[in-house]
N, C-alpha and C positions, 0 to 999 in steps of 0.2 A: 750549745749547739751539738754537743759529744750524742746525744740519742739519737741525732739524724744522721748525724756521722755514719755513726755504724749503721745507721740500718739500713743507709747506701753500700757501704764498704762490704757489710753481710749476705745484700742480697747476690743470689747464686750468678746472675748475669753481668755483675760487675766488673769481675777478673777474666772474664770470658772474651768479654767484649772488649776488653783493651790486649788482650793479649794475641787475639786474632788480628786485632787494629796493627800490629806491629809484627806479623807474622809468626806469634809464639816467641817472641824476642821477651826471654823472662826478663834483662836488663832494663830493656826499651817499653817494655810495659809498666815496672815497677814506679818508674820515673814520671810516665804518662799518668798512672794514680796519684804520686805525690802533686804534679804539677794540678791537677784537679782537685784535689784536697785541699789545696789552697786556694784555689776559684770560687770555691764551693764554701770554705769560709767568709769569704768576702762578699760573694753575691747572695748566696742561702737561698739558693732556687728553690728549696724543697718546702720554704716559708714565707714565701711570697703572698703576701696579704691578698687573699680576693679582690677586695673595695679600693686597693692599690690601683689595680690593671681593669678594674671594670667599665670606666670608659671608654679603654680602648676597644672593646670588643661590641658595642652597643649596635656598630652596621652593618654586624657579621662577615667581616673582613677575613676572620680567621671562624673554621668551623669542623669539630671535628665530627665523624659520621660514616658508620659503617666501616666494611674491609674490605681488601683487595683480593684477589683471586690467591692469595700468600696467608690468606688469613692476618692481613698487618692493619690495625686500624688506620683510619687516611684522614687526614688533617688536610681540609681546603683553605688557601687562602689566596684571598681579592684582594689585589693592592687596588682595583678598579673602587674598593670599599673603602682606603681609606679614608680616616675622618678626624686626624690630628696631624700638626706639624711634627717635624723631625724634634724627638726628647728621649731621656732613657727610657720613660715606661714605655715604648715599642716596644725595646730589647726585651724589658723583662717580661713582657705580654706576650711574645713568643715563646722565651724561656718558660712561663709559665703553662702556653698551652703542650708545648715539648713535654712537661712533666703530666700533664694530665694525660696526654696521649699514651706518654707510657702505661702510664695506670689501665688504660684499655686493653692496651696489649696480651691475648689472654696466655695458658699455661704453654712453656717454650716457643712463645715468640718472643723476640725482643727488640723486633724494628717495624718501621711508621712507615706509611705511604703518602706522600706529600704531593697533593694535586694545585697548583698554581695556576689561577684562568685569571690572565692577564685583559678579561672582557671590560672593557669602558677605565682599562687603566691608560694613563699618559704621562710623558716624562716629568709631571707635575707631582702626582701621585706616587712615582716612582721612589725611596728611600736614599736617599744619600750614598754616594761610592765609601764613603768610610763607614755609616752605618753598616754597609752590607759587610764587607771586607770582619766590621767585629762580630755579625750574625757569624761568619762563616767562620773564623776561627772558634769560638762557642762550640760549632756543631761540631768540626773536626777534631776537634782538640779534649771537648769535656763531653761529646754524647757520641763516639768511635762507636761504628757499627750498628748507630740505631736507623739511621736510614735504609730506609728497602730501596724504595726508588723515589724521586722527585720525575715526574708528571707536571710539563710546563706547556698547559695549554691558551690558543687563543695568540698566540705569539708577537710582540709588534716589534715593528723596524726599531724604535732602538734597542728592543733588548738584545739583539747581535752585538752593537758596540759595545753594552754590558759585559753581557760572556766573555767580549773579547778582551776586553780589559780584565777581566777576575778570574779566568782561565790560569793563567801562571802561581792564581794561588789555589788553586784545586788540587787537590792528590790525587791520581790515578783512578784508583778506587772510586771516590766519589762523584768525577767527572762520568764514569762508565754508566753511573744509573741515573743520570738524567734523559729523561726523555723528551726531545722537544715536538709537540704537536700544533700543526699549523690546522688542525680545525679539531673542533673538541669529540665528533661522533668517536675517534680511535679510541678516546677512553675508558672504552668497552672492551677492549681487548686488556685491557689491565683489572678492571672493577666489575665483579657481575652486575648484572643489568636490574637485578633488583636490590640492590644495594648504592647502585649511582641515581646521582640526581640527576634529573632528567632536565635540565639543561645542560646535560652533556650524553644527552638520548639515552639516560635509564628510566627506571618507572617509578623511581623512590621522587617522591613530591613532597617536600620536605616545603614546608610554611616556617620561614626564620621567625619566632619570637622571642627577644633577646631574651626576657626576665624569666621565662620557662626553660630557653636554652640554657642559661647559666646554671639557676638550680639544681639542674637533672644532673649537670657536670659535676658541679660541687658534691650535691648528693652521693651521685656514684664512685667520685671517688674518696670519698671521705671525709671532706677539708671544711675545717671549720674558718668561720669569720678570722678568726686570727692570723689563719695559715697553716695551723695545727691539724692535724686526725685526730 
């Protein structure tokens, strides 16, 4: 695992982004890399088998597509789409689109735009209070600073007692760039208008087809069957 090591550790945004995570705290960032370097042994997000996580993606739950007015590529996801009970390939099926999204991210960006339309979702569909709780240390803890904003549209009654509950574990930061929208036309003030889909009143008409979508990902960003570039 040592070549992927480094060539996490080498890339220019990696000390960047923990070291702003913690205010330039060279102490509190050094600690915040080891604590990821060892994550990162264990889990090997950056080798996440395709054919691993491919069926979780089959009803375009998660979909990543175009930029935000920031230039940050934007990663949608429908829990209203889910299509498997609660198991780790969730986690790593996010983890893994988290790393592709990166991969989009073009020359100094280094943060995602996360649209969430809660449309035809129900407290069914909804992920477990401790599933989310280890989404969100993940995001906090081993990808600091790659969120631009979360865009949480379509909104339903219980996602308040959510927030309200997972609030206490949110850092500051993170809490500031959520934005919660009770009907999806606002997401035009975030997304150009021809780069959003137009069920959230863009012009971009996007036709989900999973075995096309996936390819182009893979494709573009390099990853072979195994996991490998």
């Amino acid at each position: 695992y040592v070549p992927w090591e480094r060539r996490w550790i080498e890339d220019p945004s990696t000390v960047r982004r923990y070291a702003k995570a913690v205010n330039w705290d060279e102490t509190q960032a050094k600690k915040r890399v080891i604590d990821t370097l060892h994550w990162r042994r264990d889990f090997k997000p950056d080798l996440i088998v395709p054919d691993e996580v491919k069926g979780e993606g089959e009803t375009g739950k998660h979909i990543i597509s175009g930029f935000d007015n920031a230039g940050r590529p934007c990663l949608y996801l429908r829990p209203g789409r889910e299509n498997t009970k609660a198991n780790p390939q969730q986690i790593r099926f996010l983890v893994f689109d988290l790393e592709r999204a990166s991969d989009f991210c073009p020359p100094n960006q280094d943060k995602i735009c996360w649209v969430i339309d809660y449309h035809r979702a129900t407290n069914a569909t909804q992920p477990s209070f401790s599933t989310q709780l280890k989404v969100l240390n993940i995001l906090q803890n081993h990808y600091p600073e790659r969120l631009g904003s979360a865009i949480v549209v379509n909104v339903p009654w219980f996602l308040s007692t959510f927030f309200t509950a997972i609030s206490p574990f949110l850092d500051p930061i993170t809490r500031e760039k959520v934005q919660m929208l009770r009907t999806p036309e606002k997401v035009k003030d975030f997304i150009p208008v021809d780069m959003l889909d137009y069920e959230f009143g863009g012009s971009w008409r996007y036709e989900f087809e999973f075995e096309r979508y996936w390819n182009q990902v893979l494709d573009f960003c390099g990853i072979a069957q195994d996991g490998t570039r």
